[in-house]
N, C-alpha and C positions, 0 to 999 in steps of 0.2 A: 842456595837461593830461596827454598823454603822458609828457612830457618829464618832468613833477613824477613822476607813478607811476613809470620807467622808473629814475629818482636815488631815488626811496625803496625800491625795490624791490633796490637797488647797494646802500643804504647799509645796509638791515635784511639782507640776503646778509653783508655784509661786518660788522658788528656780531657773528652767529649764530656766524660762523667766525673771528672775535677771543674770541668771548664762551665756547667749549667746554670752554676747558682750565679754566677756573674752575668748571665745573660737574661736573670730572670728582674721583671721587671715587676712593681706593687704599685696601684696607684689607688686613690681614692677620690670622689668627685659629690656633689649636690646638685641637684637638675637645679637648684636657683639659692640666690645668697641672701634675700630678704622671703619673706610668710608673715602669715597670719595664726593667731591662736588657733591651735585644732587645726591647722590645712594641714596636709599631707605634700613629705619633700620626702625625693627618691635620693638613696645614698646608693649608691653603687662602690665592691671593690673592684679592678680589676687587675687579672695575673696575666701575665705574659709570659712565655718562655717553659712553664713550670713543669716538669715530666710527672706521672703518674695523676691518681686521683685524689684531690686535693678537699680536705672538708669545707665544711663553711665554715668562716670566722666568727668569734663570739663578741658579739659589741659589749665595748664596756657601757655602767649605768652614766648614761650622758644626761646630767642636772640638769632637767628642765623639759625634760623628751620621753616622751613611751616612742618604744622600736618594734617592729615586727620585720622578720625574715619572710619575703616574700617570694625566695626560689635562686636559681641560678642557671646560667648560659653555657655553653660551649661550642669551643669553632676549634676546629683543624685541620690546617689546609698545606698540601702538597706541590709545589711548586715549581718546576724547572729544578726538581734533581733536592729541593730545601723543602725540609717542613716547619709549620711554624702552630702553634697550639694559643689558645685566650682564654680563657673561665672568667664570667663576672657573677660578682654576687650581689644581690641585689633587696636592699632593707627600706620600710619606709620609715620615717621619723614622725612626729607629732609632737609640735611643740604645746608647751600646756602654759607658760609664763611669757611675756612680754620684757623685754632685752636683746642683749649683745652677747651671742656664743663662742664659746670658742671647743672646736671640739676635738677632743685627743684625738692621737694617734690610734691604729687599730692593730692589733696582731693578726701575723700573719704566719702560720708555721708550715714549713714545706719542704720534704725528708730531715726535719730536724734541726733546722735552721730558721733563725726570725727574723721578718720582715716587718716593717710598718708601712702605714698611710701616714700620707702627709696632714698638718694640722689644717684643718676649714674652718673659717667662720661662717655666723649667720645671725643675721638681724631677725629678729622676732617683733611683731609690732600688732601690740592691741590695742581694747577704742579706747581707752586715755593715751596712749602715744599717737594714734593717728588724731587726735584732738589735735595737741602740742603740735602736730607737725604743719597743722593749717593753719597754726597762727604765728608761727614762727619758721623761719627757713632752718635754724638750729635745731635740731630734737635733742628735746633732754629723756632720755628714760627713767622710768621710776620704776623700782622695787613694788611686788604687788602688796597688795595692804593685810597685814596680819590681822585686823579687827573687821569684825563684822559693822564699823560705826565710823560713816566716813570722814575725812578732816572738811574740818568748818569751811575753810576757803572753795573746797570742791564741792559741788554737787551731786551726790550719789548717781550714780550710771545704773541702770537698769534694762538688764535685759531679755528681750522677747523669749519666752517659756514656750519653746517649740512643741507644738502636739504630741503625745505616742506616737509611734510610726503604726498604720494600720492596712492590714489587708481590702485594697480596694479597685473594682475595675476601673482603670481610665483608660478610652482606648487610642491616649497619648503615649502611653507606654506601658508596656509589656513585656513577660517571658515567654520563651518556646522552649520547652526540652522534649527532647527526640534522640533515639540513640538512632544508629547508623542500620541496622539491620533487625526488625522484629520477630525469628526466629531462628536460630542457632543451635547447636552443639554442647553437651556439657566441656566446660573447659576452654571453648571459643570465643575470643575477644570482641566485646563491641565498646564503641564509644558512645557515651552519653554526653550530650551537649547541651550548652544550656546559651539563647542567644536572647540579644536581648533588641528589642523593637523601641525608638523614642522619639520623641519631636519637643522633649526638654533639654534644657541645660543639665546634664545628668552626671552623678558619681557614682560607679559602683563600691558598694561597702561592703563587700562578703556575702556569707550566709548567717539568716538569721535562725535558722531551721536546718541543719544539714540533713542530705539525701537520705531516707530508709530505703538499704539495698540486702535486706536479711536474702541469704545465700548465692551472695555475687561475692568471689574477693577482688578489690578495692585497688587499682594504682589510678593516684592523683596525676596531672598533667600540667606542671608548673604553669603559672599563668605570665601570657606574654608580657615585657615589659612594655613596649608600645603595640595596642591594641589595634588590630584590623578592622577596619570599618568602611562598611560600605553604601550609599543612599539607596535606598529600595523604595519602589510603590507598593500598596498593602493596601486593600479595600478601598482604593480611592486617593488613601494617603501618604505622604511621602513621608519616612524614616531613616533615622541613621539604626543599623543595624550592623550588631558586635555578636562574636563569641566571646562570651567572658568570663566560659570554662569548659574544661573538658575531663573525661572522666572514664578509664578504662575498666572494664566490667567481665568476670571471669565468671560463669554461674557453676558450681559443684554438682549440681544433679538434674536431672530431668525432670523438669514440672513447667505447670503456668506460674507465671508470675506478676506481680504488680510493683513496681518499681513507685512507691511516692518520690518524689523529687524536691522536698521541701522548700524552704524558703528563703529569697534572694532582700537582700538590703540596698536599697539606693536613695540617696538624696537630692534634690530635684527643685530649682527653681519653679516655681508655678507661675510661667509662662509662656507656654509654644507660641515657636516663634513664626512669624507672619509670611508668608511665600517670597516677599521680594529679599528676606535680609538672609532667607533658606541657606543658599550656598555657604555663605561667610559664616554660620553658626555651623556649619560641617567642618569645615576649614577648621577651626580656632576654638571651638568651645568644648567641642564631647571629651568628657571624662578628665579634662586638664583643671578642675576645678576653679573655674575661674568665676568673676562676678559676687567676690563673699559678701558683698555690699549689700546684694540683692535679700531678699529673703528665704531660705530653705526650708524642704520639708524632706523629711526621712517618710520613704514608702515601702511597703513589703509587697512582693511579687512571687505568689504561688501560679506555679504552672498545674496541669492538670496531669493526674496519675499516669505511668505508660502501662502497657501491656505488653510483657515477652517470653516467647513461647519457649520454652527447652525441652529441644526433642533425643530421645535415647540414642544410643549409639547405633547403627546398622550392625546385624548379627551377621550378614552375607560379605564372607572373606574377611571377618575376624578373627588376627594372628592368636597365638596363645599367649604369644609374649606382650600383645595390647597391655597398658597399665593404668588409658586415661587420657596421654599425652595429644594435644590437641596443634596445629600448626603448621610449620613449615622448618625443619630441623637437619643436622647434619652430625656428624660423629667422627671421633678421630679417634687413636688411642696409640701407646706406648709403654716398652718397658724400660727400668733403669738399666738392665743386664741380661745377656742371653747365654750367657754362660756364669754356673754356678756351682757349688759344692751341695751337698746332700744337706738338708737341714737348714741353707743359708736363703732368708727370702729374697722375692724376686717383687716390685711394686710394678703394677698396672695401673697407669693413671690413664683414665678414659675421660672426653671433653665431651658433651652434647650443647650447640651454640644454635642457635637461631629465635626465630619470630613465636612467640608463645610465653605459656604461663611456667615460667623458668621456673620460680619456686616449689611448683608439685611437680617437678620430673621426679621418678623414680631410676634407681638405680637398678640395671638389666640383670638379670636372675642368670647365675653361674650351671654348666650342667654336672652331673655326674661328675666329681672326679677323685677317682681311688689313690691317686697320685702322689695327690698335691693334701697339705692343709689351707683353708681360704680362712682370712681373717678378713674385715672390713676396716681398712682407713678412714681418712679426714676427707671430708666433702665442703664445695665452697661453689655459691652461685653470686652471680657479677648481672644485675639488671643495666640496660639504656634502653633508649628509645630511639626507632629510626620512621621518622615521620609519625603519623598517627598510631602505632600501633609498639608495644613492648616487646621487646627481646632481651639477650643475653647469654650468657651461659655456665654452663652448670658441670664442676670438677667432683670426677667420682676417683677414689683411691683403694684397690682392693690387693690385698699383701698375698701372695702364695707362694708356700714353701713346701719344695720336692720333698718326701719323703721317699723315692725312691731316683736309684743313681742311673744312668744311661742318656740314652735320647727320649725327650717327653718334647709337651705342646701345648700351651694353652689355648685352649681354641677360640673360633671365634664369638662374641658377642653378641646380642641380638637386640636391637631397640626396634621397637616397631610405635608410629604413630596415625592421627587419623587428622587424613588435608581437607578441611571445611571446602576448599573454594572447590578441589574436584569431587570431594567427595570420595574418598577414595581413601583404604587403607597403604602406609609405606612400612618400608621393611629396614634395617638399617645393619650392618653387619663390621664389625671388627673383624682386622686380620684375624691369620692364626700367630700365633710366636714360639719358634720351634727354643725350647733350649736344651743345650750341653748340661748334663747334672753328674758331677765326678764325685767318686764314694765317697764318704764320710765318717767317722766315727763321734765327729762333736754334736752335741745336745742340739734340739730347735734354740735358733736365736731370732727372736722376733725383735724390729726394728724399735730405737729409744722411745720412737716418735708417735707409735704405734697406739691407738686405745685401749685401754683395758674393756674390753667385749668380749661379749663370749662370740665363741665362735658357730657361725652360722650355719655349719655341718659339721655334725657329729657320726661318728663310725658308729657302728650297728658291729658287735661279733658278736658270733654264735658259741657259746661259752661249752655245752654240752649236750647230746642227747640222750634218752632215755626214757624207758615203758618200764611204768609201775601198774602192777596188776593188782584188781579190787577184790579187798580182801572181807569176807561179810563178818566177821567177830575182830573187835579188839583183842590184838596181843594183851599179855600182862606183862607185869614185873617193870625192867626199866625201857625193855621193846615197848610196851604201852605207851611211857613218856615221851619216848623219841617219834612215835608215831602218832601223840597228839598233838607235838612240839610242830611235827612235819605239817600233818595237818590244818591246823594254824597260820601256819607259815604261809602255805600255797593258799588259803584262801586271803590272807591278806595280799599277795601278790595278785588273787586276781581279783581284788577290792582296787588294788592300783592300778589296774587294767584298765577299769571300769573309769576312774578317774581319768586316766589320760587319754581316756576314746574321748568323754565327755571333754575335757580341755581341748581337745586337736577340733572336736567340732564345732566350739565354739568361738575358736582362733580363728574356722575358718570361717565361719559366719561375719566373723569382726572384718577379719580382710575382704570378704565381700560388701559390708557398710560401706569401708574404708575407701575402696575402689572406686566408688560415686561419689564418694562425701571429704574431700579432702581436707577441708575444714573440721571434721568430726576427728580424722586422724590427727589433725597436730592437737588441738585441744586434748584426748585421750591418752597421746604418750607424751605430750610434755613432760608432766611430773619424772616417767620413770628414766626418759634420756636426761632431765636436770639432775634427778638422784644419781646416776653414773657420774656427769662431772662434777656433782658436788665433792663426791669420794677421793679423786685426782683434786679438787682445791683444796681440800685438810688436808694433805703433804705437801703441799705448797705452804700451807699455813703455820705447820710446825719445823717447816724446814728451816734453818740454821744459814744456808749456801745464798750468799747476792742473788747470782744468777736465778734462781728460781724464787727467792724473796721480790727480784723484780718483774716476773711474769705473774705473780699474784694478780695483782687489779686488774688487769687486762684480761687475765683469763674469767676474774671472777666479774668483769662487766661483763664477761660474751655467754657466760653461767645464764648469767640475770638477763640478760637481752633476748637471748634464744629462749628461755622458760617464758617470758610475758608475749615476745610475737607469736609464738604458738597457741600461747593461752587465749589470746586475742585475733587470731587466726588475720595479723597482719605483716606483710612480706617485711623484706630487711632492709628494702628500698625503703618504704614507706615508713617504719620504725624508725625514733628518733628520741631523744629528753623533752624535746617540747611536745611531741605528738602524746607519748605515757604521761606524762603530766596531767597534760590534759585532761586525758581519758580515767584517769585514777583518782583529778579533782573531783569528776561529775558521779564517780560511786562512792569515794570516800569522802571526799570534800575539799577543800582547799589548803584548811587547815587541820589535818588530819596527821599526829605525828611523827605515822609509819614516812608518809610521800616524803615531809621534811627530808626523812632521812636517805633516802631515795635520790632523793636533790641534793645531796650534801656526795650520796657515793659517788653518784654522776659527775658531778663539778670537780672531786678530787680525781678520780678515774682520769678525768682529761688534763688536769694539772701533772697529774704524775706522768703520765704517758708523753705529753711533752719535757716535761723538767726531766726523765728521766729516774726520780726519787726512790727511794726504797721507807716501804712500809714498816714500824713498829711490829712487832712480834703479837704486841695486843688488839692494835688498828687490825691487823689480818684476822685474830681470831673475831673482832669485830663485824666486820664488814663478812666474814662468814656465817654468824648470825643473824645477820639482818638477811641476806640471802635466803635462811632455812624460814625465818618468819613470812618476807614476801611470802615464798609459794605456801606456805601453809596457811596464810591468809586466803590470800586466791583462791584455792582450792576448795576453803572454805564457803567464800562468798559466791563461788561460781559450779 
């Protein structure tokens, strides 16, 4: 009876996971099928059905449109015994030409398999079409005019040369930025908010000015697709009033601080509107960009500096094993095998998940053990969000292999964190895991999978003892030699003494920085953790074998990705091609070689990773050079 349950139980698994991609659904949509040049049209993708986590889609260049990726949604909801998952992704367009679109299909990849959106049109209508269309019920569209010299029949169209946008008080409209709580924790989350006060016809347009937040790290809070909005009175007068971002803030160390909040961009009919038509302009107008007839002005809106405090950590019932860890957290852990042969490893995969700044967990410090050899595994942290505030969690992998046979144990764990809301240090503990170890005579075999690391305990033997007695005359002869030789010897040995007191005191110095300044740690050993896998990507590079010819790019983008968010002390969530772009345009510039090339590994890294492709022997040794030039640029400039 087993047996039958045990085969139905394989076959309905293996059904479930043949049967998904048929259930998964791609759709693609326009919040409207006619615009105006320059408005703004929301495209949405949306996925149905689709199991794990799915990237964003790359839009192709749609003739006639700048696109910007403005975030993405998720729903998953459990039902009467069914569950059922959504992701939408969510782009804006800008048409910049006047016509008839038609706009491709979009890829969509999802465990390996492609999807499309369906094809959408869209009418685009500028002011010689909207001319045409008031004199005739037929519109004819015309191609825009390549000359700067217009045709004789038409009369040149001219139009109004909007101001600069300038920083100005109007107290029609305004910002407030406010974080949630004005003194905290090193490592404790606040959110910064930024809302915005108006009694125009209003558009938000970003930032013109992004926030200076030196020594906070940084997770964005995708911005809603339909914005909350609520009517408020405010010294008299009546506002629509939005959050129109929000902003989670992790500070590294203990100080005052002054948070500037830079500058917001909004565009704005100049005209509040009158109390009796109030309601209907709440209704129907905010932020849907309507009215282009009207006349617009581009505004900047600087809110005014914050103030927040960062106070040290409480010394009263501070664990030893404290690392930093700030929040609300929980721990599980596991081994592959509880019984083994002598020499044969055993993996401890331990899980730390909850509310906090996942990124700087540290991995819990192993005790004493004469036993075992510890290696360190592969680590991997998973950010979301659950309401206002970040969580996630965070996979530690630590190898130990018995060097001695009978009954052993690896004991238990110890994570200790520190809970803002009580105020209170917690303590967090792994089983023990007893295992069976039967003798052996075969060599250490450390796992394929395994890093090449050095190992973070090292045995100490005592090799020999012995009293030499001081002797006041030099021997002669060849006793002289061997006894200047000796001589020699033992003072450069304790010239290496002298070195290694001085290196262990100042590792420990460094790990005490390190311990407040998380930010300071990744920037510092970036380099030396990118040199380790660079080592592992040259034999991938001169390898000969598919199978690790096709792990090449993949490895050698997560080479390149891991080395520049450390360098730039930003998490994996918020790491992206468009974010490094970005930020590599504004130091090195736009058109600066090196980025080119940057953008060219990137865009193939995801080609191949979905096509599956295998790299040229020279592309590899390629794209391994540009690897060693990035950081040695960086390094350079920073």
């Amino acid at each position: 009876m087993k047996k039958i349950l045990v085969i139905f139980g394989i076959l309905w698994l293996a059904a479930s996971y043949a049967g998904w991609a048929s259930d998964v659904q791609v759709a693609g949509s326009l919040d409207k099928n006619q615009a105006q040049i320059d408005e703004e049209v929301s495209f949405t993708i949306r996925i149905l059905g689709a199991p794990g986590n799915i990237p964003a889609p790359r839009l192709p260049a749609f003739e006639g449109f700048d696109s910007f990726y403005t975030g993405r949604t998720s729903q998953f909801t459990f039902v009467n015994g069914r569950s059922s998952s959504s992701v939408e992704f969510s782009y804006v367009l800008v048409p910049k030409v006047a016509g008839r679109f038609t706009l491709q299909p979009v890829e969509v990849w999802i465990e390996r398999k492609r999807f499309l959106t369906p094809v959408l049109e869209i009418e685009v209508m500028g002011p010689q079409v909207q001319a045409l269309q008031q004199a005739r019920p037929a519109p004819v569209y015309q191609p825009p005019q390549t000359t700067a010299v217009p045709a004789p029949s038409a009369p040149p169209v001219t139009q109004p040369t909007a101001p600069p946008p300038q920083v100005i008080n109007d107290d029609n409209i305004f910002v407030e930025a406010a974080v949630d709580k004005p003194t905290l924790y090193p490592n404790e989350q606040i959110v910064l908010t930024y809302t915005l006060y108006t009694r125009y016809d209003t558009r938000y347009e970003g930032f013109e000015e992004e926030p200076s937040v030196s020594g906070f790290w940084i997770e964005d809070f995708p911005l809603e697709r339909d914005l909350s909005r609520d009517t408020v009175t405010k010294n008299g007068k009546r506002y629509v009033k939005a959050d129109i971002r929000k902003i989670a803030l992790f500070p590294t160390a203990p100080a005052d601080y002054t948070i500037q909040p830079g500058v917001l961009k909004v565009s704005v009919r100049e005209q509040p509107r009158t109390t009796s038509l109030f309601d209907d302009f709440f209704d129907d107008s905010f932020f849907t960009g309507a009215s282009f007839f009207a006349r617009r002005v581009d505004r900047l809106l600087k809110p005014p500096p914050i103030a927040v405090k960062v106070r040290p950590f409480p010394e009263t019932g501070k664990p030893a094993s404290f690392t930093g860890a700030v929040g609300q957290f929980r721990i599980s852990a596991s081994v592959d095998k509880n019984e083994v042969k002598q020499n044969e490893p055993v993996t401890l995969k331990l899980v730390i998940e909850g509310e906090g700044n996942i990124e700087t967990l540290l991995k819990p410090s192993i005790p004493e053990l004469t036993a075992f050899k510890i290696y360190d595994g592969d680590s991997s942290s998973q950010l979301y969000k659950v309401g206002a505030n970040i969580a996630g969690k965070k996979e530690f992998e630590m190898i130990f292999i018995p060097t001695e046979a009978g009954d052993l144990a690896i004991p238990p764990l110890e994570f200790s964190y520190f809970d803002p809301r009580r105020e209170t240090y917690e303590i967090l503990r792994t089983p023990p895991f007893p295992l069976r170890v039967a003798p052996s005579s075969e060599p250490v075999r450390l796992p394929a999978e395994l890093a090449q690391r050095e190992a973070f305990k090292k045995e100490i033997q005592l090799e020999a003892k012995d009293i030499r007695y001081i002797h006041e005359e030099w021997p002669s002869g060849r006793l002289a030699a061997l006894s200047r030789l000796l001589f020699w010897g033992l003072a450069l040995v304790n010239l290496l003494g002298v070195l290694l007191v001085g290196n262990g005191l100042l590792r420990k110095r460094e790990e005490a920085l390190f311990s407040v300044d998380t930010a300071l740690r990744r920037r510092k050993l970036a380099r030396s953790i990118a040199g380790r896998r660079v080592k592992n990507l040259k034999k991938l590079a001169r390898s000969e074998k598919r199978q690790e010819a096709e792990q090449f790019l993949a490895e050698a983008e997560k080479v390149l990705s891991e080395y520049l968010s450390n360098k730039f002390n930003v998490s994996a969530y918020r790491f992206t091609k468009e974010w490094l772009t970005g930020r590599l345009s504004e130091e090195w510039g736009a058109e600066d070689p090196l980025l080119k090339e940057i953008r060219r590994f990137y865009d193939l890294a995801a080609e191949t990773r979905f096509g599956r492709g295998v790299l040229a022997l020279a592309d590899r040794r390629q794209f391994l050079d540009l690897i060693e030039r990035v950081i040695q640029r960086v390094e350079k400039s920073r």
